[in-house]
C-alpha positions, 0 to 999 in steps of 0.5 A: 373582635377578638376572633375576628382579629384572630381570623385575620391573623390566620388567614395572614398566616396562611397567606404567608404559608401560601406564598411560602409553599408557592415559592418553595415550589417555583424554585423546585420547578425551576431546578427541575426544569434545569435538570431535564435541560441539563439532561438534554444538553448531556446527551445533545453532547453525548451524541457529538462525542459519538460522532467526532469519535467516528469522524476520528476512526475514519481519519486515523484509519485513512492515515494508517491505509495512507502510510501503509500504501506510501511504505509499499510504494517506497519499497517498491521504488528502492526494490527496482530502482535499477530498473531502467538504468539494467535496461540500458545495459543490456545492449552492451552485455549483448556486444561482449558476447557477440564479441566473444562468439568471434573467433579471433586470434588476439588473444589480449584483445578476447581477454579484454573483452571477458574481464570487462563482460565479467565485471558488468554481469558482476555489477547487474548481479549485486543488483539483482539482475540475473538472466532468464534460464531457457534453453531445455527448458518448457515455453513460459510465456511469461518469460520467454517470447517465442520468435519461430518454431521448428519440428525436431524429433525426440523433443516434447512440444513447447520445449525452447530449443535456441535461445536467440537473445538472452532474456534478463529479470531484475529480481522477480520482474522481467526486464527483458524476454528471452527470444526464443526457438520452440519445439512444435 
């Protein structure tokens, strides 16, 4: 009885080691198992971490083009800000020189006149309103509109010969064209 008693024991024993390895294991799975879905959920986070990374550039680099374009048009607004105001203008610098073309025998009444021409081209030049050279000078269309033609010896072709209405710009913008005679 004795062995057989012994066999038991042993078989207890190795039941019970058994049991143990089995739970040694289970535990071991399951840390496996929560590694590999540990592993997954890291990438899984890795992946979003990629792409709000992306979403950031794109917005950061369409807040920069953003600001960029508001600045240039900002100075492009306080460049020509004169603008319309230089184009009203212009009619009375036109009547201070008819004015002054007159010949006239009050000489108060002339000397009025230029101080006040003065004064406006003056007030438009700080502004950056200057006229428009054409007289002598080659046809640009860009600058210069072209109102008649007339053959005159001694002259190149497309040369202005008259200017017939003052053409103006406000810094490198054309307010107004000069009217223009052109040598054909």
């Amino acid at each position: 009885m004795s062995d057989e008693k012994e066999v038991k024991e042993e078989q207890t024993a190795a039941a019970e080691e058994t049991e143990e390895i089995a739970e040694e294991e289970t535990p071991a799975q399951e840390e496996k198992d929560e590694i590999s879905e540990l592993k997954t959920q890291i990438s899984e986070l890795q992946d979003q971490v990629a792409i709000l990374k992306n979403e950031y550039a794109k917005a950061y680099a369409d807040t920069e083009n953003t600001r960029k374009r508001l600045t240039n048009d900002f100075e492009q607004r306080n460049k020509y800000r004169i603008q319309s105001f230089a184009l009203e203008i212009l009619p009375v610098l036109d009547n201070c020189e008819r004015a002054l073309a007159q010949e006239t025998s009050d000489e108060a009444y002339r000397k009025g006149v230029e101080m006040i021409y003065g004064q406006l081209r003056t007030a438009l030049e700080k502004e950056g309103v200057s006229e428009i050279e054409a007289e002598g000078k080659p046809f640009d269309a860009n600058w210069h509109q072209a109102l008649m033609m007339e053959h005159q010896d001694g002259t190149e072709p497309g040369i202005v010969l008259q200017v017939l209405q003052k053409g103006y710009k406000l810094k490198d913008r054309i307010l107004r064209a000069a009217m223009v005679k052109v040598s054909e």
